[in-house]
MIDRENTI-850719 format. One record per atom (N, C-alpha, C, CB): x, y, z; residue in one letter. Coordinates in steps of 0.001 Angstrom, whole numbers, padded with zeros to 6 digits, always signed. Glycine has a CB too. Layout:
XYZA/...
***
This chain:
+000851-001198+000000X/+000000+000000+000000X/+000888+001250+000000X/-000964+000005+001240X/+000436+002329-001179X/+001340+003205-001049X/+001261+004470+000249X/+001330+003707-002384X/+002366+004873+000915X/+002412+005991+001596X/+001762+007447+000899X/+003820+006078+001897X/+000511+007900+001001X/-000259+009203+001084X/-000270+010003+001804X/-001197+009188+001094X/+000265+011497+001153X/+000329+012440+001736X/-000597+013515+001310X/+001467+012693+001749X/-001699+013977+001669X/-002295+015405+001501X/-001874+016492+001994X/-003377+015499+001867X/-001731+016952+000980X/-001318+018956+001318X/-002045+019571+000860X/-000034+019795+000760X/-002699+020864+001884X/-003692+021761+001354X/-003959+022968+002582X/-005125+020826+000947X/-004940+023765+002069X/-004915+025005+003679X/-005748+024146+004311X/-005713+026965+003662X/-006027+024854+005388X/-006832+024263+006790X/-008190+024512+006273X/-006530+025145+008451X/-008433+023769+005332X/-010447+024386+004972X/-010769+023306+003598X/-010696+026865+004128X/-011838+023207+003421X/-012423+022086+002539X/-011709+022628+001125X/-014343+022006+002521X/-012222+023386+000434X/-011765+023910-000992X/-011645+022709-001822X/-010320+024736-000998X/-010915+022510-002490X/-010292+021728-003854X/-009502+020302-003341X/-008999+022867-004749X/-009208+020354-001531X/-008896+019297-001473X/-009787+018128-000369X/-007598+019559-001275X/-011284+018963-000508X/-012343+018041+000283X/-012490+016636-000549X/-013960+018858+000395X/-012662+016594-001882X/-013465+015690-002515X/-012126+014177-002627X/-014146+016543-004229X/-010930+014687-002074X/-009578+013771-002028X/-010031+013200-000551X/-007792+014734-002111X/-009973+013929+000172X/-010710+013779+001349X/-011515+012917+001686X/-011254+014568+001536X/-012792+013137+001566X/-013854+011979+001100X/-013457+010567+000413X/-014753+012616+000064X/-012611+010710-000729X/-012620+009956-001249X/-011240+008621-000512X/-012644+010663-002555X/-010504+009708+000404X/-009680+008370+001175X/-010869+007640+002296X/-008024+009076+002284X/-011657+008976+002748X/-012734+008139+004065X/-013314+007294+003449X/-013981+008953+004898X/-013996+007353+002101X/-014779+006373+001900X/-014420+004459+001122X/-015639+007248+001129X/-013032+005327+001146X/-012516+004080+000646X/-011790+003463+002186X/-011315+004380-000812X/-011626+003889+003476X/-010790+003548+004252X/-009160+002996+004190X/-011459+002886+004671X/-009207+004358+003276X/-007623+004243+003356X/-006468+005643+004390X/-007214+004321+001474X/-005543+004634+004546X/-005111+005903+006020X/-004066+006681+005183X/-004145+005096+007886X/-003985+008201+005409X/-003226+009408+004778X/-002972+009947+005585X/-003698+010252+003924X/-002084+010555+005157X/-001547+012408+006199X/-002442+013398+005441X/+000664+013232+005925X/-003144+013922+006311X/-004122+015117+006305X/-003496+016145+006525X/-005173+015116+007204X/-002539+016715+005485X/-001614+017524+006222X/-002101+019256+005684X/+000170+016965+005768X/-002335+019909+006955X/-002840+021056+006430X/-002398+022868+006896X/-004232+020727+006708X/-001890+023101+005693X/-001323+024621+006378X/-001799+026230+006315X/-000045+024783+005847X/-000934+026671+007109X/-001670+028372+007599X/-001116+029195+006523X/-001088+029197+009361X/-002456+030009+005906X/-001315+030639+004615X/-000165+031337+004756X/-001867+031579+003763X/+000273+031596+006056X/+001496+032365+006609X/+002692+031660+005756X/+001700+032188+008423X/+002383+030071+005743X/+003490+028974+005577X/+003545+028897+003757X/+002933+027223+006481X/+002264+029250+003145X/+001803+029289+001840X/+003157+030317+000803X/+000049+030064+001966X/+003804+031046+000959X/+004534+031840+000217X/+006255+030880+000049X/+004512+033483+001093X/+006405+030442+001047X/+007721+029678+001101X/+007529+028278+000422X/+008227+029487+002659X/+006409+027509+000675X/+005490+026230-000033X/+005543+026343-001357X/+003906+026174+000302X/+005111+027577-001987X/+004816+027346-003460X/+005945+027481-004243X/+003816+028246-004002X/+007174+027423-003767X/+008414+027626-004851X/+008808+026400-004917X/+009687+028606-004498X/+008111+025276-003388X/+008429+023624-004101X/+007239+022781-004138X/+009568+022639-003185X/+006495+023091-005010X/+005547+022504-005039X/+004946+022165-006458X/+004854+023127-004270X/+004616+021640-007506X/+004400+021302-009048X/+003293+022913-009225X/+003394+019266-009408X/+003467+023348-010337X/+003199+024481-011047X/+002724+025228-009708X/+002111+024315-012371X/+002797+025467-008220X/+003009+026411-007446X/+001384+026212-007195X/+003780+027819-008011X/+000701+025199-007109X/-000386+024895-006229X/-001218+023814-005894X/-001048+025522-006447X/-001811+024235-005046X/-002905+023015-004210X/-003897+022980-004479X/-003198+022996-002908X/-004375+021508-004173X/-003492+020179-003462X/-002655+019988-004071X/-003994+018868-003279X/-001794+019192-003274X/-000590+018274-003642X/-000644+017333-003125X/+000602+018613-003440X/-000978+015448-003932X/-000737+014698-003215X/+000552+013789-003563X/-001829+014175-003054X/+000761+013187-002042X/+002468+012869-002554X/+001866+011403-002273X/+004254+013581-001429X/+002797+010928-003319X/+002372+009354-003315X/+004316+008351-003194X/+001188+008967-005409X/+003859+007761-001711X/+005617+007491-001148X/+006815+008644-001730X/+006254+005725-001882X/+006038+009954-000983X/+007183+010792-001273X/+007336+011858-002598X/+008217+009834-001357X/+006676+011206-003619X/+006562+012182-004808X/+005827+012908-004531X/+006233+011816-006003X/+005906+014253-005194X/+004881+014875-005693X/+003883+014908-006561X/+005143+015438-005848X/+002632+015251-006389X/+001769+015263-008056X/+000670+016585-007581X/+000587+013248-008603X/+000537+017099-008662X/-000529+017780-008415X/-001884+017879-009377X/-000006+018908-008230X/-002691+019187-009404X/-003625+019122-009955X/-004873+018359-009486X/-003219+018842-010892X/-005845+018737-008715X/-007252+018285-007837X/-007740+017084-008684X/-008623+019622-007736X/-007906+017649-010346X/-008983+016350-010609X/-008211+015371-011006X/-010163+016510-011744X/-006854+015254-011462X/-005846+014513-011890X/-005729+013482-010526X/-004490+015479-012316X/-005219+014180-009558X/-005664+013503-008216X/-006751+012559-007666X/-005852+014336-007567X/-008261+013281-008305X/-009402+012561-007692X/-009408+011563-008553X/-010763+013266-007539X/-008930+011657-009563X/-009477+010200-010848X/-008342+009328-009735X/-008805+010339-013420X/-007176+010172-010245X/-005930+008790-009650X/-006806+007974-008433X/-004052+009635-008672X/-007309+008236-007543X/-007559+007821-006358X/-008688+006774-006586X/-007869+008964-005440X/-009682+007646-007089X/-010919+006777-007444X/-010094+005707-008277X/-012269+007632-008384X/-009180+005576-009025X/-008907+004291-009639X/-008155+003621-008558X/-008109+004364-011028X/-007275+004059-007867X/-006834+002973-006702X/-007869+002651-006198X/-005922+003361-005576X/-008959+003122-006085X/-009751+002883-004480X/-010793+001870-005538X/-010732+004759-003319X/-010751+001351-006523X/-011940+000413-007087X/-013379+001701-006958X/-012190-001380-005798X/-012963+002591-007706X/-014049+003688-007303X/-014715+004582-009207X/-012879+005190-005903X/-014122+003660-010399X/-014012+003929-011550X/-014933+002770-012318X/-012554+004041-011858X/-015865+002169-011664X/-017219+001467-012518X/-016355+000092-012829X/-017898+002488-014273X/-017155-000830-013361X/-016505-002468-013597X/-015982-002537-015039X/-017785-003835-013424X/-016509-001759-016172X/-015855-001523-017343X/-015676-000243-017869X/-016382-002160-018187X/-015304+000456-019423X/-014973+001326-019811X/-015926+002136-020002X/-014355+001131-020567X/-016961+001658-020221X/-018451+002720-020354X/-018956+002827-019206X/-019744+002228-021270X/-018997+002238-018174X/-019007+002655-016295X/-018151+003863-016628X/-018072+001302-014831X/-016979+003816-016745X/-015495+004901-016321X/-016177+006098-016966X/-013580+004482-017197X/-016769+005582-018459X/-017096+006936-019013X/-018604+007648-018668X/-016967+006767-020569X/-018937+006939-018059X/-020112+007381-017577X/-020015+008050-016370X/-020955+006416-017472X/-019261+007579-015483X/-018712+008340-014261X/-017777+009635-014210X/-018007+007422-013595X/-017202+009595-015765X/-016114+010557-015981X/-017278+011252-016645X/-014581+010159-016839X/-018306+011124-017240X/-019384+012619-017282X/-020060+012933-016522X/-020300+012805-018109X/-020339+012615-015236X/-020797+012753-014160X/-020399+013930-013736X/-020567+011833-013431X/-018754+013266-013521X/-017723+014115-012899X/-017503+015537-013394X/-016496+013451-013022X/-018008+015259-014493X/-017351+016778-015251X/-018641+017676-015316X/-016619+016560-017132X/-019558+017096-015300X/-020971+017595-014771X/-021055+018761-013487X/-021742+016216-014228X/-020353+017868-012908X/-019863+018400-011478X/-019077+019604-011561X/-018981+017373-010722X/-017696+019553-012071X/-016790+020555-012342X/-017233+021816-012615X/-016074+020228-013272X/-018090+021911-013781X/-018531+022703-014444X/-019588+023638-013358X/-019071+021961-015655X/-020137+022762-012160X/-021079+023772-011540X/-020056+024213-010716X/-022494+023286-010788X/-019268+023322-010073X/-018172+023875-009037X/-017362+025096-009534X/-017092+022722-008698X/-016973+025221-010748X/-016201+025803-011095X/-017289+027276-011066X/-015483+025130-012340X/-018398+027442-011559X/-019737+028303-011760X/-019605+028948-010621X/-021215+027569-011920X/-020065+027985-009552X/-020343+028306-008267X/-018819+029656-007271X/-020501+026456-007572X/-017837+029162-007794X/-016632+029470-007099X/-016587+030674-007904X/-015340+028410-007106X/-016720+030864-009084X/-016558+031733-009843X/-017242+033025-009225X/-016980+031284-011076X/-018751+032971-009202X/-019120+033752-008780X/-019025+034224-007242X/-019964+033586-009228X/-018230+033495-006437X/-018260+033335-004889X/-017058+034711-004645X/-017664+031413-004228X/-016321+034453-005279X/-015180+035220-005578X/-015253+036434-006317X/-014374+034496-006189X/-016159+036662-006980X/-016304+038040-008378X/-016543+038906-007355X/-017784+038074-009844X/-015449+040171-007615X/-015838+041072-006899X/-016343+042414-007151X/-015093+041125-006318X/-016389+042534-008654X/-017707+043173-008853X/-018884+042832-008827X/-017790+043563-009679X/-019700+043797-008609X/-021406+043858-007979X/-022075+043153-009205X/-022228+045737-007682X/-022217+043644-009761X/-022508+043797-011560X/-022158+042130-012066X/-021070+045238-012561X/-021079+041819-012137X/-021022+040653-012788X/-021227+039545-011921X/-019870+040541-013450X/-020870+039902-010156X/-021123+038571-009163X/-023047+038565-009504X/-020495+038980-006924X/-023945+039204-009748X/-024844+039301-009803X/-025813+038867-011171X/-024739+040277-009378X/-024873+038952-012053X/-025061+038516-013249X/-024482+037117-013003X/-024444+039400-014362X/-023740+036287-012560X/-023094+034925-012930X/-024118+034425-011819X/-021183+034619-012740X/-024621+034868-010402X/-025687+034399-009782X/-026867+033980-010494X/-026000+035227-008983X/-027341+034898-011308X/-028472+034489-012152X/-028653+033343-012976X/-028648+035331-012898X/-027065+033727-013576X/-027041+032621-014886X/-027271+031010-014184X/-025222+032697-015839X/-026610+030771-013007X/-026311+029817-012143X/-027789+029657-011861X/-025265+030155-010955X/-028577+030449-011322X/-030265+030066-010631X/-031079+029817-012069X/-031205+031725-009523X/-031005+030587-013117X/-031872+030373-014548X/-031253+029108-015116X/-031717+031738-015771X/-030000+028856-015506X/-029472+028165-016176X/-028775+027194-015754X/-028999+028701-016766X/-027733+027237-015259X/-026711+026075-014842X/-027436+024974-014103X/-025506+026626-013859X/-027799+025562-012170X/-028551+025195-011602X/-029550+023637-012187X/-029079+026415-011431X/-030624+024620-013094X/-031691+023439-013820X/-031730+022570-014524X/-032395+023659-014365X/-030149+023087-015191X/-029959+022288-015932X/-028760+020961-015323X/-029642+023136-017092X/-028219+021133-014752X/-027348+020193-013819X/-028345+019348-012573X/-026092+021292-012987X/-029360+019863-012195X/-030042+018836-011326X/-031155+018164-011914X/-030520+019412-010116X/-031156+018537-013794X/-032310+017638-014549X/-031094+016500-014823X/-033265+018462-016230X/-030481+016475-015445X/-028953+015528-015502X/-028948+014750-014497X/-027508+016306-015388X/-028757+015244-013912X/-028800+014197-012476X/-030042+013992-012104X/-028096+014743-011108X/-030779+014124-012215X/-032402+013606-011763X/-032553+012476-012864X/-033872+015004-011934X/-032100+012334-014242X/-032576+011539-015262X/-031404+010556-015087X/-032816+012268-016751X/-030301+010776-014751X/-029093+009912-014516X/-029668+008841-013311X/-027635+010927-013989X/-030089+009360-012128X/-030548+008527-011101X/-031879+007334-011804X/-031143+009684-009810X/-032735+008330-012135X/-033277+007481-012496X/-033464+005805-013590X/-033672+008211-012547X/-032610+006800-014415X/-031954+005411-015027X/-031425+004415-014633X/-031193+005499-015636X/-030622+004673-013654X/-029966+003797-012803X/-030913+002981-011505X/-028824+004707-012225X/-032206+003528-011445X/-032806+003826-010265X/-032639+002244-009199X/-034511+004363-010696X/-032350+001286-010053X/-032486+000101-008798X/-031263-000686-008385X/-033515-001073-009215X/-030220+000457-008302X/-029150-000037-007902X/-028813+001123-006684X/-028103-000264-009155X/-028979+002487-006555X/-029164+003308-005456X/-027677+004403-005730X/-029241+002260-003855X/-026779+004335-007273X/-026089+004472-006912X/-025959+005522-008568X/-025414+003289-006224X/-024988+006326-008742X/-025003+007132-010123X/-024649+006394-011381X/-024017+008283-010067X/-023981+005500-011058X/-023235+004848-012275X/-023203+003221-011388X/-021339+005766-012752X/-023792+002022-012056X/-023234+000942-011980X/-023848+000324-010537X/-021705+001158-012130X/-023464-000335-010146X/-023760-001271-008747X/-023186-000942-007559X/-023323-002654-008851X/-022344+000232-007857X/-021378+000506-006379X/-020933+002021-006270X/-019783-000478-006380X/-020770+002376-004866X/-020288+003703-004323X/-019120+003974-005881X/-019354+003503-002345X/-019149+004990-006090X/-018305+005430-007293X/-017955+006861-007266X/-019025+005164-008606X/-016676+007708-007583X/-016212+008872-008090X/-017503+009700-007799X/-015693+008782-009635X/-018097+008907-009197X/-019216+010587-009345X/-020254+010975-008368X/-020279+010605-010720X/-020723+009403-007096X/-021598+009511-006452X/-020351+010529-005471X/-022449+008053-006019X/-019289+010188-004897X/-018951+011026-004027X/-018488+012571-004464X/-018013+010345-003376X/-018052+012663-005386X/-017967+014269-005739X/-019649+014689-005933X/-016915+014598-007429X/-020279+013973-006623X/-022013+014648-006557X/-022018+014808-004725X/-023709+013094-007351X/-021833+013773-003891X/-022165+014783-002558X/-021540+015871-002419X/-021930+014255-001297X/-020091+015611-002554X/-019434+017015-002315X/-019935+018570-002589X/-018350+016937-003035X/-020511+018315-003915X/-020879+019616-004864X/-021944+019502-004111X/-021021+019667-006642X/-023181+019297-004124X/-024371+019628-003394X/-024409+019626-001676X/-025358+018642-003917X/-022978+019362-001023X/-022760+019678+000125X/-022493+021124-000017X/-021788+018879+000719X/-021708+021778-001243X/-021284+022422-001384X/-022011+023937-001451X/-020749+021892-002074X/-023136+023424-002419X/-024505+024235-002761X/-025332+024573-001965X/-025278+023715-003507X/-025313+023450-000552X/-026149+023991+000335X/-025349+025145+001061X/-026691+022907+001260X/-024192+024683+001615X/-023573+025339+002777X/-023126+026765+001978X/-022191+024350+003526X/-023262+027145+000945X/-023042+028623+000066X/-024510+029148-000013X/-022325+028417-001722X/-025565+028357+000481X/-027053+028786+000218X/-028299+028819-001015X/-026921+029890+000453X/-027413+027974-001280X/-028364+027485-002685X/-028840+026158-002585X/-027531+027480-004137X/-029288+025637-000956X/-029902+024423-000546X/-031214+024558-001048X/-029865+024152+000935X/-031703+025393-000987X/-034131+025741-001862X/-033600+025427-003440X/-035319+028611-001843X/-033081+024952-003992X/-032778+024050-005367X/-032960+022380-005284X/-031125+024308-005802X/-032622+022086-004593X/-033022+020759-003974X/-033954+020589-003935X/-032778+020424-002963X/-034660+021198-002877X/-036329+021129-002786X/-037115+020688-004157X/-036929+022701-002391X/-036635+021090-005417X/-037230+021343-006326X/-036762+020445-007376X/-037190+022583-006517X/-035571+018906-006851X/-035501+017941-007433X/-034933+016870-006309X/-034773+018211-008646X/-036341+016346-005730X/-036488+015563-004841X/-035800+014393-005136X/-037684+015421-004591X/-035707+013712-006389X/-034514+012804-006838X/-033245+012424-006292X/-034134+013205-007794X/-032839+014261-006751X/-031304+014703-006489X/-030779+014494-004807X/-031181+016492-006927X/-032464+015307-004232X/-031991+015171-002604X/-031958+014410-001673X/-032388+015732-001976X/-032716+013289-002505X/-032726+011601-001507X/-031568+011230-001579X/-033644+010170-002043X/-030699+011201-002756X/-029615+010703-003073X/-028295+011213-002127X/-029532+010985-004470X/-028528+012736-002447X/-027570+013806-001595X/-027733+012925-000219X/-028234+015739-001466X/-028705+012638+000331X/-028907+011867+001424X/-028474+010498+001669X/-030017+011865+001557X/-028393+010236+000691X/-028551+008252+000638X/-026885+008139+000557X/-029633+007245-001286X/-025955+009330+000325X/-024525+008755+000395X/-024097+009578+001720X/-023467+009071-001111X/-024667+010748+001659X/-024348+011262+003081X/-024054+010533+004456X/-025343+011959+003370X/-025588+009281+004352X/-025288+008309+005108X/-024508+007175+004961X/-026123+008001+005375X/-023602+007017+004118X/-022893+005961+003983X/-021860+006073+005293X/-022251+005923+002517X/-021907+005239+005858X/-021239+005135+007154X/-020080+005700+007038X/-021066+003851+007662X/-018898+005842+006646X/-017493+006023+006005X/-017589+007276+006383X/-017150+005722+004400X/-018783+007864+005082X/-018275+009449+004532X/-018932+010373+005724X/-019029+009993+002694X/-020173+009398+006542X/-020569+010197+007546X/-020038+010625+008920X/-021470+009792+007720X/-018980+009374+008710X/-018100+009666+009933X/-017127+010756+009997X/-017359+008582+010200X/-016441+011255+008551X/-015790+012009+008040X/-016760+013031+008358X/-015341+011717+006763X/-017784+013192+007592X/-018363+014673+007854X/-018702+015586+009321X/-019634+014578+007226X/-018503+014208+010114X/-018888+014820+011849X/-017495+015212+012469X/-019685+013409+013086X/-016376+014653+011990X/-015383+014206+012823X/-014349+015751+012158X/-014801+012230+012491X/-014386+015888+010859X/-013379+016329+010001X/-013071+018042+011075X/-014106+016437+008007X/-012193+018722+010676X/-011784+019905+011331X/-013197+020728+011098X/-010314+020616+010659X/-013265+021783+011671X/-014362+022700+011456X/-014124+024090+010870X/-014976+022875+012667X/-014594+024515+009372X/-014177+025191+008714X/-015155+025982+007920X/-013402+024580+008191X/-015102+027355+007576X/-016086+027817+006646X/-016009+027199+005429X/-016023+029153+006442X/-014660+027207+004762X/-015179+026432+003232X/-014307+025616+003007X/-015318+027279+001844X/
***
């Protein structure tokens, strides 16, 4: 088993869904997490100068989703064949695309455009990312899971992101694809990831 190391600040960001994805596989890592004080001296050795970084026996690697695939493929977390993988790898990117939306506008610090990318996100993105996933579940509907017969990638980054959506305040979207929110529920409780979510440090984001 290889030696895992996580590096990242003291807060969920870009390296929660690595996170999750060692709890739910029960595999043991260094959770290693720093104060941005330490952040300016860090990034002159670190691959293209950011986080996460996970070190695998000692190497470096970086890049979040490069990371989450790597893992999900150690962890038996990438579907039983190639159209599972690719089905989970559009899931995933399903995902990205709101995360990336979401952060985007979290951060805009003009009035004007944080207000404009809010919209686009409540008219557009939003409805259209929880019909996807409402028709994805259902297809799948008698196995309990996004892709295939088992806990997978896209089911745990889909919690992440809609953990994500609530705790930024865009939880009254849910309401309005009851599908989406049983599910949000149905991995929440997976024993693993729930233990993680009670136990983990306590952080705004």
């Amino acid at each position: 088993m290889p030696q895992y190391k996580l590096v990242y600040f003291d807060g969920r960001g870009r390296a929660e869904l690595a996170r999750l994805l060692f709890a739910a596989s029960g595999t043991k890592y260094e959770d290693h997490r720093i104060e941005k004080e330490q952040w300016p001296a860090l990034k002159q050795k670190v691959p293209f100068g950011v986080l996460p970084v996970l070190e695998v026996d000692g190497k470096q690697y970086s890049q979040s989703g490069a990371v989450e695939r790597y893992l999900a493929k150690e962890f038996g977390m990438m579907g039983c064949n190639n159209l599972e993988a690719f089905k989970i790898d559009e899931a995933y990117e399903n995902i990205r695309d709101l995360c990336q939306a979401l952060l985007g506008q979290l951060f805009e610090t003009n009035k004007e455009e944080k207000a404009k990318k809010l919209q686009k996100i409540k008219e557009d993105l939003m409805p259209k990312t929880l019909k996807w996933f409402t028709n994805q579940l259902k297809e799948n509907c008698t196995c309990g899971f996004l892709v295939g017969k088992k806990l997978s990638l896209a089911d745990v980054a889909f919690f992440s992101l809609f953990d994500n959506v609530i705790n930024m305040g865009h939880g009254k979207a849910l309401d309005e694809a009851p599908t989406v929110k049983e599910h949000h529920t149905r991995i929440g409780n997976n024993a693993a990831i729930k233990k993680w979510v009670q136990t983990r440090p306590k952080t705004d984001m």
